[in-house]
C-alpha positions as CSV (number, residue, x, y, z in Angstrom):
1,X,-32.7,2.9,-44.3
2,X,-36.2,3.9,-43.6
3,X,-36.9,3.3,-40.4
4,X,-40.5,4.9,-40.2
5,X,-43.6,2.8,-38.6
6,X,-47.4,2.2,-39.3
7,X,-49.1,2.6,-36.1
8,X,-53.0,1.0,-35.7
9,X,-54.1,4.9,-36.2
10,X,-52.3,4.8,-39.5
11,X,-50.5,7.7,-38.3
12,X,-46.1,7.5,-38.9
13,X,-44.3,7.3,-35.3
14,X,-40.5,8.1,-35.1
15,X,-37.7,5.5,-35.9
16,X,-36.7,3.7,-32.7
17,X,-33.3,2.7,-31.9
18,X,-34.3,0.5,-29.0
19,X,-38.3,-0.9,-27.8
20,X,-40.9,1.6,-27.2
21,X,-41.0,-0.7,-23.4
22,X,-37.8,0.3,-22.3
23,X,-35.2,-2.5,-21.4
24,X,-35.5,-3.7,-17.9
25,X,-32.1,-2.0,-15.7
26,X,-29.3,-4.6,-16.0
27,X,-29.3,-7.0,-13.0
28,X,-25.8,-6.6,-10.3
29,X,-24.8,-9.8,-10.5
30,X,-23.0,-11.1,-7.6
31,X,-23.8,-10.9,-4.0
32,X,-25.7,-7.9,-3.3
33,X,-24.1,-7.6,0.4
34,X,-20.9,-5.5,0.5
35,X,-18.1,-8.7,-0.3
36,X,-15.4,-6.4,1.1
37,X,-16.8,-5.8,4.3
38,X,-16.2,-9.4,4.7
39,X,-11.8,-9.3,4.6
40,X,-11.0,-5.6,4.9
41,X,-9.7,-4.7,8.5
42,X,-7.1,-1.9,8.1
43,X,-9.9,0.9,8.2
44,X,-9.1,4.5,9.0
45,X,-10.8,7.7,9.8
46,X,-8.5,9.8,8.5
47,X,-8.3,10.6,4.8
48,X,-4.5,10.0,4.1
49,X,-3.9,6.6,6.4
50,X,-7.4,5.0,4.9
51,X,-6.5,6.2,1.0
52,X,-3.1,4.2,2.0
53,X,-4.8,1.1,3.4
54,X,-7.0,0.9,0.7
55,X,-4.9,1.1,-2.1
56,X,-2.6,-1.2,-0.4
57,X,-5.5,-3.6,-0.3
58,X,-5.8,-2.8,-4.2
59,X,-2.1,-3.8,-4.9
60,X,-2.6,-7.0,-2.7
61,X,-5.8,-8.2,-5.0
62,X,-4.2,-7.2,-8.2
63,X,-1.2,-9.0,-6.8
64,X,-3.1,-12.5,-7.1
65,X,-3.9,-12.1,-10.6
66,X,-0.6,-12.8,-12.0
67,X,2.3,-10.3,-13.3
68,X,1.6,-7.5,-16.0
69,X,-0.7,-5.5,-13.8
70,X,1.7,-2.7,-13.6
71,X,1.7,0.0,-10.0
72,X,-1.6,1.0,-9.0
73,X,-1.8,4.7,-8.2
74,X,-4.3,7.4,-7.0
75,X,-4.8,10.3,-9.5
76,X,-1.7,13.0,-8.5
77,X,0.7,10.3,-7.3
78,X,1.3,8.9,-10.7
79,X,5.1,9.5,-12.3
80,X,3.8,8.5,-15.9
81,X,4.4,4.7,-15.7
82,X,2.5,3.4,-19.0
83,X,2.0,0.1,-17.5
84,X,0.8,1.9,-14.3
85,X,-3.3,1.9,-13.5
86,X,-3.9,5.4,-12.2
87,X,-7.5,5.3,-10.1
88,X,-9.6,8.4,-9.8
89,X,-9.7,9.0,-6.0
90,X,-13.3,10.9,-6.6
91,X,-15.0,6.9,-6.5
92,X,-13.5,6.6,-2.8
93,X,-13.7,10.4,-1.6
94,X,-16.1,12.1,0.9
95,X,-16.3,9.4,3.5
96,X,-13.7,7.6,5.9
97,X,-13.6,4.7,6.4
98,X,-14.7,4.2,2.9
99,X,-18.3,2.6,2.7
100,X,-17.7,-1.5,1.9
101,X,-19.7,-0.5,-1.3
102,X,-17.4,1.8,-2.9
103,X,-14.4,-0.5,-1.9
104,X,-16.4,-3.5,-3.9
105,X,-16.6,-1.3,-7.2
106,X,-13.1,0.1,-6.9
107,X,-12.0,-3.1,-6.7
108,X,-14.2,-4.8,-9.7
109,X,-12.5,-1.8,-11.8
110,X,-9.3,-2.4,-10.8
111,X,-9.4,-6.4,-11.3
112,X,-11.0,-5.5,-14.4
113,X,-8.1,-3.2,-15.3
114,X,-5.5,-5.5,-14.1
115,X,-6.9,-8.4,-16.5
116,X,-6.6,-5.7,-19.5
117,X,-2.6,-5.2,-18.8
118,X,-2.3,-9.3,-17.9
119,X,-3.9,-10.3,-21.2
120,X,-2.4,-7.4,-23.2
121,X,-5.4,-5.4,-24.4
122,X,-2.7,-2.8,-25.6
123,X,-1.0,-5.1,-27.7
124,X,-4.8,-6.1,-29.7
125,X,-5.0,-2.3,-30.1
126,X,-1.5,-2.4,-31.9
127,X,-2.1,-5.0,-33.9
128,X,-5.0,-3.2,-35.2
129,X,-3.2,-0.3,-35.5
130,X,-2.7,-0.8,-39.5
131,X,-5.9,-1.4,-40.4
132,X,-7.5,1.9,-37.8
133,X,-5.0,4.0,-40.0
134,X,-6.7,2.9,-42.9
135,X,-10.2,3.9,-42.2
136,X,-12.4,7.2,-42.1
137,X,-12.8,8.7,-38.8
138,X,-16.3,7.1,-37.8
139,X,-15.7,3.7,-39.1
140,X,-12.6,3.9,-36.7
141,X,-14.6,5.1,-33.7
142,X,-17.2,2.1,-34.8
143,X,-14.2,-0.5,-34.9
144,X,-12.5,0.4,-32.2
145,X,-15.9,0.0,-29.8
146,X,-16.7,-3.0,-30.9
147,X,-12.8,-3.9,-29.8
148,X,-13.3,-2.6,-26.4
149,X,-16.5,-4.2,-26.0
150,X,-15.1,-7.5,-26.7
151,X,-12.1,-6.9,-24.8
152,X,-14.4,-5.9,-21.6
153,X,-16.4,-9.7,-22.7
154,X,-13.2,-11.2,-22.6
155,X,-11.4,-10.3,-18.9
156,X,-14.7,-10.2,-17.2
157,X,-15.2,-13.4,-18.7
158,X,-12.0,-14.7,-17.3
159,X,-13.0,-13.0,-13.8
160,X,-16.0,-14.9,-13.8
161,X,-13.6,-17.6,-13.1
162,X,-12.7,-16.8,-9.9
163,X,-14.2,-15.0,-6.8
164,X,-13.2,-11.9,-8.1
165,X,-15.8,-12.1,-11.1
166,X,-18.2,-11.3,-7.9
167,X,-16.5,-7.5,-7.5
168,X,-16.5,-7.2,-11.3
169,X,-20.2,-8.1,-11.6
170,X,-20.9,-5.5,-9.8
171,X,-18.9,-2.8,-11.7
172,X,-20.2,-4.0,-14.4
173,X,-24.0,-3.4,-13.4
174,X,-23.0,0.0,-12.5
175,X,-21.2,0.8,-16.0
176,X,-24.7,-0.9,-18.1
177,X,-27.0,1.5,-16.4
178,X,-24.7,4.7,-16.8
179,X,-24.3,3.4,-20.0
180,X,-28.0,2.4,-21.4
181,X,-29.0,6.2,-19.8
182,X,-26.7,8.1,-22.2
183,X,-28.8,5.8,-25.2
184,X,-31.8,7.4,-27.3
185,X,-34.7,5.5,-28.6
186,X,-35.5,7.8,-31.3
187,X,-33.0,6.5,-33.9
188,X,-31.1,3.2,-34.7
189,X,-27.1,3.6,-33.2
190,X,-23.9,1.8,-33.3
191,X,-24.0,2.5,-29.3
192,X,-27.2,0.8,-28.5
193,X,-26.1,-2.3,-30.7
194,X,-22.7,-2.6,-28.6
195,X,-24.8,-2.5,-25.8
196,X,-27.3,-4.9,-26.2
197,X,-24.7,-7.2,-27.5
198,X,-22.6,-6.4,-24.0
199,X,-26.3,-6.9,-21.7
200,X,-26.7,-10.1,-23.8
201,X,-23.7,-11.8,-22.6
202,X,-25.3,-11.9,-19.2
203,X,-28.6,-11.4,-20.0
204,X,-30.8,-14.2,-21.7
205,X,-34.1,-11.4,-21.9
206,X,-32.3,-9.1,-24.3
207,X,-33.5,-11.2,-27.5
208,X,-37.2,-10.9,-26.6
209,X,-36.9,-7.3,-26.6
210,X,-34.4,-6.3,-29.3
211,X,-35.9,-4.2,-32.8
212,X,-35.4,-7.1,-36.4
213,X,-33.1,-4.3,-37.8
214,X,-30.0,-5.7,-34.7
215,X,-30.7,-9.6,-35.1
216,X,-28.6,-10.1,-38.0
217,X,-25.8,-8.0,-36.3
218,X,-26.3,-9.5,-33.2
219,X,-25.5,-13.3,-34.3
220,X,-22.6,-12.5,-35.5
221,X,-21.4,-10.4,-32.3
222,X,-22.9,-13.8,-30.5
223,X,-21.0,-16.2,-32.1
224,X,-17.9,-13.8,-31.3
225,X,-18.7,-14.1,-27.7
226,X,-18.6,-17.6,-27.8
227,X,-15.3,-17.7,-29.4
228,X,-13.4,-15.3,-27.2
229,X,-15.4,-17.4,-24.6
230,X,-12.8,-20.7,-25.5
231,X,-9.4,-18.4,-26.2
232,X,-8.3,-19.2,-23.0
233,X,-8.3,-23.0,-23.4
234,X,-7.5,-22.4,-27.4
235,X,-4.1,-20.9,-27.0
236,X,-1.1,-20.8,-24.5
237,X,0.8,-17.8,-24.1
238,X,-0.2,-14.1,-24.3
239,X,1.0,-13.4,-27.4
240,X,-0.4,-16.1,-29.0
241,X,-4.0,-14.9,-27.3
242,X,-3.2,-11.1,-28.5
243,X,-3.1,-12.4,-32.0
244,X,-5.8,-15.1,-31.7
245,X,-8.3,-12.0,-30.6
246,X,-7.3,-9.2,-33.1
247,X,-7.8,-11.8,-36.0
248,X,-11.4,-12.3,-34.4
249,X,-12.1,-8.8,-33.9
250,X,-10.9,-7.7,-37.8
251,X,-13.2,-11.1,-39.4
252,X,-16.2,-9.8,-37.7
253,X,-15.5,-6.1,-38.8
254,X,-15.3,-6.8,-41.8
255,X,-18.4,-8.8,-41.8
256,X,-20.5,-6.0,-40.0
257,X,-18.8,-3.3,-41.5
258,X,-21.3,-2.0,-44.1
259,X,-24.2,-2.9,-41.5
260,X,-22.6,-0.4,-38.7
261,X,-22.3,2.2,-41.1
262,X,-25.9,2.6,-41.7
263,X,-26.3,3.1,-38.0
264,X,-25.5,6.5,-36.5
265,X,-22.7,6.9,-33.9
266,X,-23.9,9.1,-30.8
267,X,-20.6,8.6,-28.7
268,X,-17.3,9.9,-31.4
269,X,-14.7,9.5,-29.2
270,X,-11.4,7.7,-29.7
271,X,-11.0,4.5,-27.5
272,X,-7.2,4.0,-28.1
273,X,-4.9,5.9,-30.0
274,X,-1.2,4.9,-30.8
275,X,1.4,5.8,-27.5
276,X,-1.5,6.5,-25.1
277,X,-0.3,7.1,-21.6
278,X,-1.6,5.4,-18.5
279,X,-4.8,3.8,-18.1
280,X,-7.2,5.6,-15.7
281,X,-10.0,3.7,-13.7
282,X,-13.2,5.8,-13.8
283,X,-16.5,4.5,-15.6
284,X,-17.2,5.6,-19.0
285,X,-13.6,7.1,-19.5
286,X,-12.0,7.1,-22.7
287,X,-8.1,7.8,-24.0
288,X,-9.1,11.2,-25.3
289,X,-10.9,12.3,-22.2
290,X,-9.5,15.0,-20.1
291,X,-7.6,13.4,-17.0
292,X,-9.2,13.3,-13.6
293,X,-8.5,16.0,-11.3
294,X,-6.0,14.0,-8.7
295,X,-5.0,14.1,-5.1
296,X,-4.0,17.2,-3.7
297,X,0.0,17.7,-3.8
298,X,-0.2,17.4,0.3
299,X,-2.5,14.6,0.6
300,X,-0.4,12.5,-1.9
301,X,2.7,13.0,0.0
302,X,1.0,12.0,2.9
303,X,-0.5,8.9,1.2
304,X,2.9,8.2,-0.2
305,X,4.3,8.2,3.3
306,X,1.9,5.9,5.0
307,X,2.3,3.8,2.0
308,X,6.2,3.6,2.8
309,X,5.9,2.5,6.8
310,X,5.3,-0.8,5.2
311,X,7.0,-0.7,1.7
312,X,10.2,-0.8,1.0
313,X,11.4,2.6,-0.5
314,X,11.5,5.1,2.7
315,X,12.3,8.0,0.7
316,X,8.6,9.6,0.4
317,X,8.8,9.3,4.3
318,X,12.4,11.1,4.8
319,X,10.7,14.1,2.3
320,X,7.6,14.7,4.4
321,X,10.3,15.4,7.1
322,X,13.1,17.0,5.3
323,X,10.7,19.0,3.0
324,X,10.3,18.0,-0.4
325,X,12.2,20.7,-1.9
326,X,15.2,19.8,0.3
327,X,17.8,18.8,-2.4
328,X,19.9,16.5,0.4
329,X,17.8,14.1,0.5
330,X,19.1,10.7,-0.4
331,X,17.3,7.6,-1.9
332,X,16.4,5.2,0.9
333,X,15.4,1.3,0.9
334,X,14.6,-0.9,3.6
335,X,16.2,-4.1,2.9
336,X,16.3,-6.8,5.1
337,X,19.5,-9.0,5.0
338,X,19.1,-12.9,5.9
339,X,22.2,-13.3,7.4
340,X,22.5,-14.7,10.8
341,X,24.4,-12.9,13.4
342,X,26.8,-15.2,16.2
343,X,27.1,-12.5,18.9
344,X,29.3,-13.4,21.9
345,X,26.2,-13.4,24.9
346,X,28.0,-12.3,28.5
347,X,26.0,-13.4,30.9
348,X,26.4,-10.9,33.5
349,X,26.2,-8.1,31.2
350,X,22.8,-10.0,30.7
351,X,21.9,-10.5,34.3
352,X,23.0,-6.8,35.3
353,X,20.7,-5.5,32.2
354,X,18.1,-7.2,33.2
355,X,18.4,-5.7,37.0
356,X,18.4,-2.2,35.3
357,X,15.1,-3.0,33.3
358,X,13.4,-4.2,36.6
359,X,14.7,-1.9,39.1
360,X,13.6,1.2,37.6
361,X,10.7,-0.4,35.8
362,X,6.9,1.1,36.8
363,X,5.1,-0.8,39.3
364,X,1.4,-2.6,38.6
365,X,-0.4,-3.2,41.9
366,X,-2.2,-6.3,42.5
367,X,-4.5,-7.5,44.8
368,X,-5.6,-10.1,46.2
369,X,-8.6,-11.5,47.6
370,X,-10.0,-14.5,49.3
371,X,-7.5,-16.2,50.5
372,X,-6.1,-18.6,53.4
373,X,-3.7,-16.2,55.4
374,X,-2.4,-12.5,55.0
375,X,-3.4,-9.7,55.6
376,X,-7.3,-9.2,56.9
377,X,-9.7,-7.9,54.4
378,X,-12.5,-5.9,55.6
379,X,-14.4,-5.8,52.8
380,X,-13.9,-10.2,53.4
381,X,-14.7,-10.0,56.7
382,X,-18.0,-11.8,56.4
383,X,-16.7,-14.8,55.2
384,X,-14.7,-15.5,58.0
385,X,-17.3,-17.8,59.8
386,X,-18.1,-20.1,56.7
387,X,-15.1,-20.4,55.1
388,X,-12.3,-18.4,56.6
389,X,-10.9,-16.5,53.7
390,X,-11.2,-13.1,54.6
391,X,-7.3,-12.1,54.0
392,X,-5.8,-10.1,51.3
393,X,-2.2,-9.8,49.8
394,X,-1.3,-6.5,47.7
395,X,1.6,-6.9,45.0
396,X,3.6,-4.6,42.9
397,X,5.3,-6.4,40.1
398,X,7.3,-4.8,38.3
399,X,5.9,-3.1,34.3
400,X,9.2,-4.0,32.0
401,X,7.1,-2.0,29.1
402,X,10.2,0.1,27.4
403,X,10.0,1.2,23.6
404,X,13.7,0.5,22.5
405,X,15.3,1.3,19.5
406,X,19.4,0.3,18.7
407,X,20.3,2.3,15.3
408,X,23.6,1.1,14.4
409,X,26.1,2.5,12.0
410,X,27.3,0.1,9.7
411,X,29.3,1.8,6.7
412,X,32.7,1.1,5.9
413,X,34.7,2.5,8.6
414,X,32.7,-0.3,10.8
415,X,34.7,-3.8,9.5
416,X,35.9,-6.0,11.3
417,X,36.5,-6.0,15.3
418,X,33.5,-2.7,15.8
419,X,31.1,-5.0,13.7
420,X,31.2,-7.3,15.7
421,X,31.5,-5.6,19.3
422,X,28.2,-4.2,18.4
423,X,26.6,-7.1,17.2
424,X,27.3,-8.7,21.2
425,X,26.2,-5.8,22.7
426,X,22.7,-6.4,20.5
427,X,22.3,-9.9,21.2
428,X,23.1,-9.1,25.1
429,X,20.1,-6.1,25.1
430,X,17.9,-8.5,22.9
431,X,18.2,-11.4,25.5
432,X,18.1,-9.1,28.5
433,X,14.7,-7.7,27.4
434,X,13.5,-11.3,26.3
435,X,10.4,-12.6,28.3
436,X,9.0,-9.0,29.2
437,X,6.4,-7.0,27.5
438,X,9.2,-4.3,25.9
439,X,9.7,-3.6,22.4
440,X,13.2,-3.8,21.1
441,X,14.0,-3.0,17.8
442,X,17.2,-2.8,15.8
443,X,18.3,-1.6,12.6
444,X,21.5,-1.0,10.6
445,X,21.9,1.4,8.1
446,X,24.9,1.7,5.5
447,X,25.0,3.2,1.5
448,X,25.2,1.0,-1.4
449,X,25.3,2.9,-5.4
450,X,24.1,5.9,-3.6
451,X,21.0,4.1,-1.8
452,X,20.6,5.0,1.7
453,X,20.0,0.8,3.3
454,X,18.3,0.2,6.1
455,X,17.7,-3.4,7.5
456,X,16.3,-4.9,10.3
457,X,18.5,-6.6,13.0
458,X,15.9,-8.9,15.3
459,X,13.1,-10.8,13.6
460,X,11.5,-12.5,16.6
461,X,14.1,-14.7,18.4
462,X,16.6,-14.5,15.7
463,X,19.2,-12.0,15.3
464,X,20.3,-11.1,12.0
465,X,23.6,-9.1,10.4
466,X,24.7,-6.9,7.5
467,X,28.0,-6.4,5.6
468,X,29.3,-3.3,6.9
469,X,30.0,-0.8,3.4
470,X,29.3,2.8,2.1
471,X,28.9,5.7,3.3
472,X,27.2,7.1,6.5
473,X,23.8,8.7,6.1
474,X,23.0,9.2,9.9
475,X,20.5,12.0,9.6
476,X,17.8,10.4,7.3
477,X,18.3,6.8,9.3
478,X,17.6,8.9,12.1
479,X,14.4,9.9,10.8
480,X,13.7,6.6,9.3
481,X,13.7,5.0,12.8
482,X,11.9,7.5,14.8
483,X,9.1,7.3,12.1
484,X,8.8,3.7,12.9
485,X,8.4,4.6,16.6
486,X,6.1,7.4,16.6
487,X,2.7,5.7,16.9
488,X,4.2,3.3,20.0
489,X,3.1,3.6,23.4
490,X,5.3,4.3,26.5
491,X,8.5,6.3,26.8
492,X,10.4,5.7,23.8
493,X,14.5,5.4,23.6
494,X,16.8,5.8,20.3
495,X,20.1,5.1,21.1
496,X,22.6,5.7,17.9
497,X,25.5,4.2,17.6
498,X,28.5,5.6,15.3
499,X,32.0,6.1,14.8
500,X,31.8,8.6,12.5
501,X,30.2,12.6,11.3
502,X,27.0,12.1,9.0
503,X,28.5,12.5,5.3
504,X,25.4,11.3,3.0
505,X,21.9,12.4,3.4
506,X,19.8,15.1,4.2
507,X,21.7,16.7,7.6
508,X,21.5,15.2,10.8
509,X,19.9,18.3,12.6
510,X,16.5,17.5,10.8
511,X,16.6,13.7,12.2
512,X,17.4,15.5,16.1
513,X,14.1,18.0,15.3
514,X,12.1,15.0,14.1
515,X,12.8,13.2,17.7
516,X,12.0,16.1,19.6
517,X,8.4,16.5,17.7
518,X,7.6,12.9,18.0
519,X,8.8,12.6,22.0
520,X,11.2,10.1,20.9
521,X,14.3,10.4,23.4
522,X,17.0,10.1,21.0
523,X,21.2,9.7,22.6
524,X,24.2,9.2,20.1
525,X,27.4,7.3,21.3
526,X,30.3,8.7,19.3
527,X,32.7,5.3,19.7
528,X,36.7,6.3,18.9
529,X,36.0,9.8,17.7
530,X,39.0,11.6,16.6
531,X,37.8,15.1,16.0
532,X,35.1,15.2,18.2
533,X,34.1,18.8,17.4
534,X,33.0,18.0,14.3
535,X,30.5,15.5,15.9
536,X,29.3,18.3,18.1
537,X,28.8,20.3,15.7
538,X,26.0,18.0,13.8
539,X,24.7,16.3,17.4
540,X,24.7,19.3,19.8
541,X,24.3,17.7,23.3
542,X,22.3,14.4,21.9
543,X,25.6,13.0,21.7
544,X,28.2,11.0,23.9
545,X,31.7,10.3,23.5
546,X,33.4,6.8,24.5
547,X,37.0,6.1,23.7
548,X,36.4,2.5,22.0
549,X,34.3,0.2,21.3
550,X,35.0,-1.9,24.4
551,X,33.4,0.6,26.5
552,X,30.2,-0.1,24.9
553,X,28.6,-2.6,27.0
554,X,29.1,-0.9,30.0
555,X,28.3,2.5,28.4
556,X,24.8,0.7,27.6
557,X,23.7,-0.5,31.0
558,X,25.0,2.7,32.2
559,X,22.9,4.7,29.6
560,X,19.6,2.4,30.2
561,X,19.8,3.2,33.8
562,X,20.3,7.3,33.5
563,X,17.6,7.0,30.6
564,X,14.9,5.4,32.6
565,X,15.8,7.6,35.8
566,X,15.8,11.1,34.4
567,X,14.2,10.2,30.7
568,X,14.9,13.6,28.2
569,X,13.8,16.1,30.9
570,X,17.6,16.6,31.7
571,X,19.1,20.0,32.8
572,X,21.9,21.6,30.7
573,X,24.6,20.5,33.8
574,X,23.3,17.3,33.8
575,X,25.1,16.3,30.2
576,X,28.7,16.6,31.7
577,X,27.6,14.1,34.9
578,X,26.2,11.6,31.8
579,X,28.8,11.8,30.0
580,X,31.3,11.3,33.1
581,X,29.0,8.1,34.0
582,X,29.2,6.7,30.0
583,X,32.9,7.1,30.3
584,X,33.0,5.3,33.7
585,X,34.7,8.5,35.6
């Protein structure tokens, strides 16, 4: 195709692939304020807890899109999902908390990702597949563009529908200029024609500027926008939309077919190719690309972590304790059972726990000023000739601001009348601290098809229950509640209950060092231990022995009050005269 120009000089100028004026930069549609700096509020400066609460927000927008969208990972966490969307962390290092604009594009390519998997971009690809087996190596490169160029029409399109079109706007912009500065003017491409044809779908000055020899093309990649523009509304189902769009795509091939292959092809890369692994968020990234170098192996077992203080599976948490080459380490869940709990409230177990919490409680002192009578005020002296208030009265009340944890044993061995004994001494502790400004938590933990559970006891006012079963895996529920209390304030008090030696799980000496690290005063009541030395042997001196479980109440109010009196600075003699006091002697 000759391609060569008469210029007023008469002299021949090169062919031209786009104008000699260069295209005006593609507009960011969208607000151009930061739209994230509007909603985001868990912010961090430090690298591990804000790559967390970002990609935690990721997962929650995603979430509103519908199902399909597969686990969102960092680069280095990913464990080879193929439905997972892996993000390079590179477009949210280097600053924390990440700028507002970085969040917005991260978060236009993840929504544009996430509509890929929801409409099942994959599944046009494979319906193709035949027909990208049957052609030479650049018409397949040419083919498969002009797929993924629709496809990216297509889900922005559908973003456009909603706030979120905002965020992909954005990207978008981004990805046109990166895109239209890897283009040449010197010679007529396949690139610059998907290009235009992409700028022209939001763009209305594209036609004014484009060279004759794309027109003809470009009508017919214009009346293919405006057909994927009504498959939405045309069909129901994603199936029916997968089939809908690859019947599009191969009609217009084969009407531009001999038209592209005149034109030459600057970027040769494969988009898709058959059994292709996850799909990686980064602009400008193809299938056959090298991946992105990821997350340090440290840094994504921290982010793991912090991502599992509010998730569900605890595990990554127990390994960045236990080491992640410790091969005791157990699957564990947190899973909260709905079951009400009936305990048996004794009133004066109640009104004596509540004596304990106040007697020994810090005081706040208060003063006050101004008034009628008390105690005179020299600095209120001068208003004893107008008004007469020129008295004071100082108060201490009383600071009930204890961190309290209850982590009870619930396996097998726990049916029956122990279930239950424990479950009143909880709902005696929980209505005993009621009213103050404590923090009392509670948490069972048993083994179901080798799954470490742990669940939740006290949602607000309610008090909930589990079905005792399994094994016992005291070590890494150890761990798993003392992680939940690191970050609170105040002097904070595990108290373990079992009946039982840890027989599941990482060992129980790792959950004892992980207390001591994180100034978390842990104390184990062995209730109706048999061999006792055995106990000792996992617990050292953080553990207690009571005969049965009816000494528990009165082993409680007698542990909160040597607890808040001599807190975990206790000398070695002092563990007989504690255990003497549990046991009542």
């Amino acid at each position: 195709m000759d391609r060569t120009t008469k210029s007023t000089n008469g002299r021949e100028e090169p062919p031209v692939g786009l104008p000699s004026s260069p295209l005006p930069p593609p507009r960011l549609t969208g607000d151009a304020r930061p739209l994230s700096a509007f909603w985001r509020q868990n912010a961090s400066i430090f690298e591990a807890a804000e790559l967390a609460n970002l990609l935690r927000a990721l997962r929650k927008v995603a979430g509103h899109l519908g199902e399909n969208v597969g686990r969102i990972e960092y680069a280095g966490m990913s464990h080879g999902d193929p439905a997972a969307i892996v993000v390079d962390p590179v477009l949210v290092s280097g600053k924390y908390p990440v700028p507002p604009e970085k969040v917005d594009g991260v978060v236009g390519l993840v929504v544009h990702e996430a509509l890929l998997g929801i409409e099942w971009t994959e599944r046009v690809y494979r319906l193709l597949s035949p027909r990208f087996r049957g052609q030479t190596g650049l018409a397949r490169v040419a083919f498969q563009k002009m797929v993924q160029t629709g496809e990216n029409i297509f889900v922005d399109r559908l973003a456009d529908r909603s706030v979120l079109g905002r965020y992909v706007a954005k990207t978008r912009g981004r990805a046109m200029v990166g895109m239209r500065a890897g283009l040449r003017s010197e010679i007529l491409t396949v690139d610059a024609l998907f290009f235009l044809w992409w700028l022209s779908t939001w763009q209305s000055s594209v036609s004014a500027l484009m060279e004759p020899v794309y027109e003809a093309p470009m009508a017919r990649l214009s009346e293919l926008t405006r057909f994927l523009e009504t498959v939405p509304d045309l069909a129901r189902g994603s199936t029916a939309r997968c089939e809908v769009r690859a019947a599009a795509y191969a009609a217009a091939w084969d009407d531009l077919a001999e038209t592209l292959g005149r034109l030459t092809l600057l970027d040769r890369r494969l988009v898709w190719v058959e059994d292709s692994a996850v799909r990686t968020v980064a602009p400008g990234r193809r299938i056959t690309d090298p991946p992105p170098r990821g997350l340090s192996f440290g840094l994504a077992r921290e982010v793991e972590a912090e991502l599992a203080l509010y998730g569900s599976d605890l595990t990554p948490i127990i390994r960045s304790v236990a080491g992640e080459d410790n091969p005791d380490v157990a699957p564990i869940s947190r899973w909260d059972f709905h079951i009400p709990a009936h305990p048996v409230i004794d009133p004066r177990t109640v009104a004596r726990l509540k004596g304990i919490f106040l007697r020994y409680a810090e005081r706040r002192k208060l003063v006050s000023r101004g008034l009628a009578a008390g105690r005179v005020d020299g600095r209120r002296l001068h208003r004893a000739p107008v008004t007469g208030r020129c008295f004071s009265q100082v108060d201490r009340l009383p600071v009930v601001d204890w961190n309290v944890t209850l982590l009870l044993d619930a396996t097998g061995s726990m049916r029956g009348p122990k279930w239950r004994m424990v479950e009143n001494t909880v709902g005696n502790v929980h209505r005993a601290l009621g009213g103050f400004k404590n923090r009392l938590s509670a948490y069972a933990y048993f083994e179901v098809d080798g799954v470490c559970m742990v669940s939740r006891l006290i949602s607000g006012k309610e008090l909930l229950s589990v079905p005792p079963a399994g094994q016992t895996a005291s070590g890494q529920a150890i761990i798993a509640a003392a992680w939940f209390m690191r970050n609170a304030p105040g002097r904070k008090i595990l108290i373990h209950v079992t009946d039982g030696e840890s027989n599941f799980g990482c060992d129980v000496s790792v959950g004892i060092d992980y207390c001591r690290k994180s100034h978390v005063h842990l104390i184990t009541l062995g209730c109706g231990i048999r061999d006792q030395k055995a106990l000792m042997a996992q617990y050292g001196k953080t553990i207690q022995f009571l005969q049965h479980f009816g000494q528990l109440p009165q082993a409680m109010e007698r542990l909160f009050k040597w607890t808040f009196l001599y807190g975990a600075k206790k000398r070695p003699e002092e563990h007989e005269a504690l255990a003497k006091m549990l046991s009542g002697k």
